[in-house]
N, C-alpha and C positions, 0 to 999 in steps of 0.2 A: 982829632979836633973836628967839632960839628961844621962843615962849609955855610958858605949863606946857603946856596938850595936845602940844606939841610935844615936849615935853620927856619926859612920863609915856609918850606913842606910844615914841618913840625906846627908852626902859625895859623898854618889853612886848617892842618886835621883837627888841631885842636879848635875853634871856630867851629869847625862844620861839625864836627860828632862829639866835642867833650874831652877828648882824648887827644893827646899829642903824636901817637901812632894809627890813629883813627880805627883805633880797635875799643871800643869800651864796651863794659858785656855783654850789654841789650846786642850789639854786633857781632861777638860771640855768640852768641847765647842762636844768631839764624844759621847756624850748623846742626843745632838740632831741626827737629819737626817731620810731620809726618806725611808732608807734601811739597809739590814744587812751587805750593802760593795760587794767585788768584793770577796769575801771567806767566813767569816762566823763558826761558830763556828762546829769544829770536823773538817775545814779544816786541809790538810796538810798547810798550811802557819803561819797558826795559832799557830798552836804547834809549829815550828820552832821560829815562830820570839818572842814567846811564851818565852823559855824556854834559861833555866840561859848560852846555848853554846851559844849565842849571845856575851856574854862578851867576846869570844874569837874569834870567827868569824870576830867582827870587828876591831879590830889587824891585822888577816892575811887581810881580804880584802884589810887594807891600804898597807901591804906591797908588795900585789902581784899587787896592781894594779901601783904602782909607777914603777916594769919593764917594761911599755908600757913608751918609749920618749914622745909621743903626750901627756899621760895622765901626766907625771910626768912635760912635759912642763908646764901644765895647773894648776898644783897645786906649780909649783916655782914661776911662773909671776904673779898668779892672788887669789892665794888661801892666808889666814891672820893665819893662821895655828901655823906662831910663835908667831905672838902677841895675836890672843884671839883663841886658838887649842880647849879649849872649847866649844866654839860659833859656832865652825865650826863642832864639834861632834855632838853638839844639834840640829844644823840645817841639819846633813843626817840624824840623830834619827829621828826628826821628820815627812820628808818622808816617810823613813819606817814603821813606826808607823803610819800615816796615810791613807796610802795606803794597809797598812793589818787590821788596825782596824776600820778605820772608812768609813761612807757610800759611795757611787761613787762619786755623787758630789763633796765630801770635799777632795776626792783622786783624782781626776781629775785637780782642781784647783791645790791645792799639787805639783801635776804632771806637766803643765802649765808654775808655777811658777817655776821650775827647771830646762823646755825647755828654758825659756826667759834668764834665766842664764846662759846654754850653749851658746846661739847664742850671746853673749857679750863677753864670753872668747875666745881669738883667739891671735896668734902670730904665731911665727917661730920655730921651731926645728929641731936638729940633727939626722937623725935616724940611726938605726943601723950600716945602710952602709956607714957613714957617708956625708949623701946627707941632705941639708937644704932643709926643707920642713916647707911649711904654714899649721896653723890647726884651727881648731875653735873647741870647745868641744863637738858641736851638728854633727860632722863626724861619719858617719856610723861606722865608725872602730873605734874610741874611747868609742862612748856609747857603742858598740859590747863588747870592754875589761872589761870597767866597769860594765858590767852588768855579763858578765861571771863569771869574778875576784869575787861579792857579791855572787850569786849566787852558786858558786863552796864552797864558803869559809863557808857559813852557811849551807850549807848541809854539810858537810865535820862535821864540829865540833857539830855538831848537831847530827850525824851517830856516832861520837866517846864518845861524855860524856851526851847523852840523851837517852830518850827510844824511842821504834821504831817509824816511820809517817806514820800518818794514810796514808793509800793508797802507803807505800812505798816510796820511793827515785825521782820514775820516777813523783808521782802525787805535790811535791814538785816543781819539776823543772817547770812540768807544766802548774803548777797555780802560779810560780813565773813568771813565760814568760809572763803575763797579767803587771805586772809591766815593764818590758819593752818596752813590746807597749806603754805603756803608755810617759814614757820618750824617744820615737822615734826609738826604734832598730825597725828592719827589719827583720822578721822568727828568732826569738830568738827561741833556742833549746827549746825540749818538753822532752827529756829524760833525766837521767842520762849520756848512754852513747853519745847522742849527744852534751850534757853539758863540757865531757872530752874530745870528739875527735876535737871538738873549739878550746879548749886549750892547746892541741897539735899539731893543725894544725899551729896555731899561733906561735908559738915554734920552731915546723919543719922549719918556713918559716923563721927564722931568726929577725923577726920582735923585741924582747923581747931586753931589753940594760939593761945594768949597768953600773955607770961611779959617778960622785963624787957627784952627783945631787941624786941620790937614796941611794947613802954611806950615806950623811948628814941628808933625812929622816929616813933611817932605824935606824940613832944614835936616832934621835927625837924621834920616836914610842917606843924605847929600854927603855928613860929615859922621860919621859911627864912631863911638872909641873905640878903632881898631888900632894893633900894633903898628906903630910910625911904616915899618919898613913894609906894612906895606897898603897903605895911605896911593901910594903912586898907583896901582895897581885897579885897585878899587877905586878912584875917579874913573877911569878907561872904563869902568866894568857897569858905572853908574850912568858914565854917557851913550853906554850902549844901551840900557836898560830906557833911557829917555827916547832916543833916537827910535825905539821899536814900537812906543807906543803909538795909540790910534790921537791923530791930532785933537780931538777934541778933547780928548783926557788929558793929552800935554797940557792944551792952552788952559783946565780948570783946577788941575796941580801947579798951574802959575810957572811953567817951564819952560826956556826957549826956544828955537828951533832948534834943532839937532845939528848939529857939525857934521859936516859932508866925511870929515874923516871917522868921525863915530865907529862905524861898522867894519871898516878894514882894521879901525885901531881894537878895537874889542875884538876881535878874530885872535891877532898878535899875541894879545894878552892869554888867551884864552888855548890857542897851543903851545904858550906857554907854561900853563898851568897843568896841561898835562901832561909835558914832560915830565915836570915834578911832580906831580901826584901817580901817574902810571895811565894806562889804559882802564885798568878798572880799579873801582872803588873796594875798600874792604869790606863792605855791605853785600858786594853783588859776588866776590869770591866765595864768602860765608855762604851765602844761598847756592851756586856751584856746588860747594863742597857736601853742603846734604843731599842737593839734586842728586851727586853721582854717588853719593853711600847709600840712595834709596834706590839707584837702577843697580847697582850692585847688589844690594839684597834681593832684587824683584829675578835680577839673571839668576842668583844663587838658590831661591825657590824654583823658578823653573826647572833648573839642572835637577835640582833634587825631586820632582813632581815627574820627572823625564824618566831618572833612573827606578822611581818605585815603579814606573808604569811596564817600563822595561822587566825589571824584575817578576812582577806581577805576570807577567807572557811568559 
């Protein structure tokens, strides 16, 4: 008989990957490949996209990235967000995830497939200054926010309810900028501080809106049709996601101050979660498990490149 942990596990993997055992095949499928990827294991990207502040990172990303008009244009006209908000979670996880775990090829394609979809979304929008403006989603300044907006958001809660990354803050940012190349940004930051002075210059410039188009996502994000049971869970995980943000994007997302308890209570939540889900993800065993079939084979060529030479004497 299934337990609840078993039960609430079963809820999260399916949510996060599609699958109830969080194995669906694209997950399978990074046991093949002909390399360790574009990071690799004791990366800093690893460890971040690794570790249980994911589950809150991806909360703030969606909310900071909805004060961009172009990007929030893009996810009102084109995004299915209210009818399957899952399908649509599972389909940036799995970018993510492929692109930090699995080999270049399979991240590349990954990558590819995500450009062809930018250059399909395209309309009209209002921007701040109230001037109509055209956009497509492959705009230098939109992928530029969205990739800040993730970027900022998983280092951020990753710095707050994780242990330290390897190489620091700055090696994070810099081995995440290979993922924006990859989706088309142009000299994506390599620092920290060049990661924060973006997103304030952005800010400075006026660029950033709020208006009833990011009121009616920030209600969506607040309340998701997630399974009842675990509704309790994700409140904690949403008030952490508030609490982390840079106050001025609180107060333009129309958000309170943050509850003092916020960040000790999303911690709780959070080695909670990895109890029940494990230490690692089945994304990042799968890439393991080719990593050491490719130094096995690389030892196995040796030994044999050993003995011809031997022989050959």
């Amino acid at each position: 008989m299934a337990t609840v942990k078993d039960r609430w596990r079963s809820h999260l993997l399916q949510t996060l990957s599609g699958a109830d055992d969080g194995s669906p095949q694209w997950v399978l499928e990074m046991r093949e490949g002909l390399d360790a990827g574009y990071f690799g294991p004791g990366s800093a990207a690893w460890a971040v996209h690794g570790g249980m502040g994911t589950m809150v990172a991806g909360i703030r990303a969606l909310l900071l990235q909805a004060l961009h008009p172009g990007a929030m244009a893009g996810v009102h006209d084109w995004s299915r967000y209210r009818e399957d908000p899952l399908g649509r979670l599972t389909g940036t996880i799995r970018w993510l995830v492929t692109v930090t775990f699995g080999d270049r090829a399979t991240a590349d394609r990954a990558s590819a497939f995500v450009r062809g979809l930018h250059r399909r979304v395209q309309g009209e929008y209002v921007d701040a200054d109230g001037v109509l403006r055209p956009y497509q989603a492959s705009d230098p300044d939109l992928v530029e926010w969205v990739h800040l907006a993730f970027t900022d958001s998983f280092l951020t809660c990753h710095e707050l309810w994780e242990s330290p990354i390897p190489g620091g803050s700055d090696a994070y940012v810099r081995e995440w900028a290979t993922a924006g190349e990859l989706i088309g940004m142009d000299a994506p930051p390599r620092t920290a501080a060049q990661l924060r002075g973006r997103l304030q210059s952005i800010a400075d410039a006026g660029t950033l809106r709020s208006d009833e188009r990011v009121a009616d996502v920030v209600r969506f994000i607040r309340r998701p049709p997630l399974a009842r049971g675990m509704m309790p869970a994700y409140r904690v995980l949403f008030a952490g996601a508030v609490a982390s943000l840079d106050p001025l994007h609180r107060r333009m997302l129309g958000l309170g101050g943050p509850s003092p308890l916020a960040v000790p209570a999303t911690g709780a939540v959070l080695r909670t979660i990895r109890v029940v889900l494990g230490e690692q993800s089945t994304s990042e065993q799968a890439a393991r498990s080719r990593i050491a079939r490719l130094e096995g084979r690389g030892s196995r060529l040796d030994a044999s490149a050993t003995d011809a030479a031997q022989d050959a004497a």
